[in-house]
N, C-alpha and C positions, 0 to 999 in steps of 0.2 A: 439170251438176255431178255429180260422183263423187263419193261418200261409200264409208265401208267405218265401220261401228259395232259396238259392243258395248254392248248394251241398246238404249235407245230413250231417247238424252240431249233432245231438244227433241220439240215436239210436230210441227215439221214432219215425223217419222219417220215413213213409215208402219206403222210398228206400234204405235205411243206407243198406251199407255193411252185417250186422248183420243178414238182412233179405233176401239179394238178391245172387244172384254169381258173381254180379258185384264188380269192385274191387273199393273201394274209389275214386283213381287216376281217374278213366272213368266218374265217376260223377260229379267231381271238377265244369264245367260248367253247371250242370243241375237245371234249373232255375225251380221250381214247386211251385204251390199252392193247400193248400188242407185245410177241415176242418174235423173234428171228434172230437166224445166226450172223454175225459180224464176225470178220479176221484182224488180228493185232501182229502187226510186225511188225521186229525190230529192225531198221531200217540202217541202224548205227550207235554204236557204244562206244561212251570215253569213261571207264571209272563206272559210276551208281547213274551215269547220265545217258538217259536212252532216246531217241531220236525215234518216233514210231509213225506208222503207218497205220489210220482204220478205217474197213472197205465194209460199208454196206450194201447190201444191193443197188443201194442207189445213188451211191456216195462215198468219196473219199476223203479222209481229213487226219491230218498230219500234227497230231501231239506230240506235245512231249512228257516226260516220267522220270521221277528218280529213285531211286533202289533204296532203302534200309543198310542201313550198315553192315545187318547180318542178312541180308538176301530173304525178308520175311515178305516184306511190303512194298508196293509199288504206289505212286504216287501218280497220277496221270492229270495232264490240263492240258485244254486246247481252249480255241478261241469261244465254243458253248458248251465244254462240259469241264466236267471235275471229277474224277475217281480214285478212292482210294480201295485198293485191292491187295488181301491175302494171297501170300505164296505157299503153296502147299504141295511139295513133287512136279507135276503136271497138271495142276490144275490151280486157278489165281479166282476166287471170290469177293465180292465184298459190293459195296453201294455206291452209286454216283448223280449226278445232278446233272440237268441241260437247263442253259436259260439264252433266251434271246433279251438283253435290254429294252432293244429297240419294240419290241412289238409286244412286251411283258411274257411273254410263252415262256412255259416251264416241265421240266420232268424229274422223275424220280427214276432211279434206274437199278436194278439187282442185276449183277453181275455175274458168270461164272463163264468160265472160260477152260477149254481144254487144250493141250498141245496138239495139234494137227498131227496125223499119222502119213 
């Protein structure tokens, strides 16, 4: 995953508060890019309605997704991101968003994703 942020909108960030001694407020302008791998699992399915799990090294946070009618696209939101992702075989792409209200922090995020072997 590719991310490019300003601040530290989720705690998967690594500089989020959560991780650092720094305080939010000092971060507010810190404009960073990074990539690392995250895991996506499905935790539970009723229908196109998926209950997911996503672990960053630093952090875990429990979206939820819903399917396309024809199994193309996924839909992903949690309480700081948004993604909409292509299904393609074993692999799911596409772009998504983090934001924190509270503290204005935001990111932009490119996606791609493989099935674990």
């Amino acid at each position: 995953m590719i991310i490019t942020a300003h601040g530290t909108p989720t705690p998967h960030h690594p500089k989020h508060p959560m991780h650092t001694t720094k305080k939010a407020q000092s971060l507010t302008h810190d404009r960073t890019s990074f990539s690392e791998t995250w895991t996506l699992t499905v935790v539970k399915q009723t229908g196109p309605h998926l209950e997911l799990m996503l672990e960053s090294p630093r952090y875990k946070a429990f979206p939820v997704g819903t399917l396309s009618a024809d199994g193309k696209f996924l839909q992903v939101v949690a309480e700081y991101l948004t993604w909409t992702l292509n299904i393609d075989g074993n692999t799911m792409s596409g772009t998504g968003t983090a934001r924190n209200n509270h503290t204005n922090h935001y990111a932009a995020q490119c996606i791609t994703m493989t099935v674990a072997k």
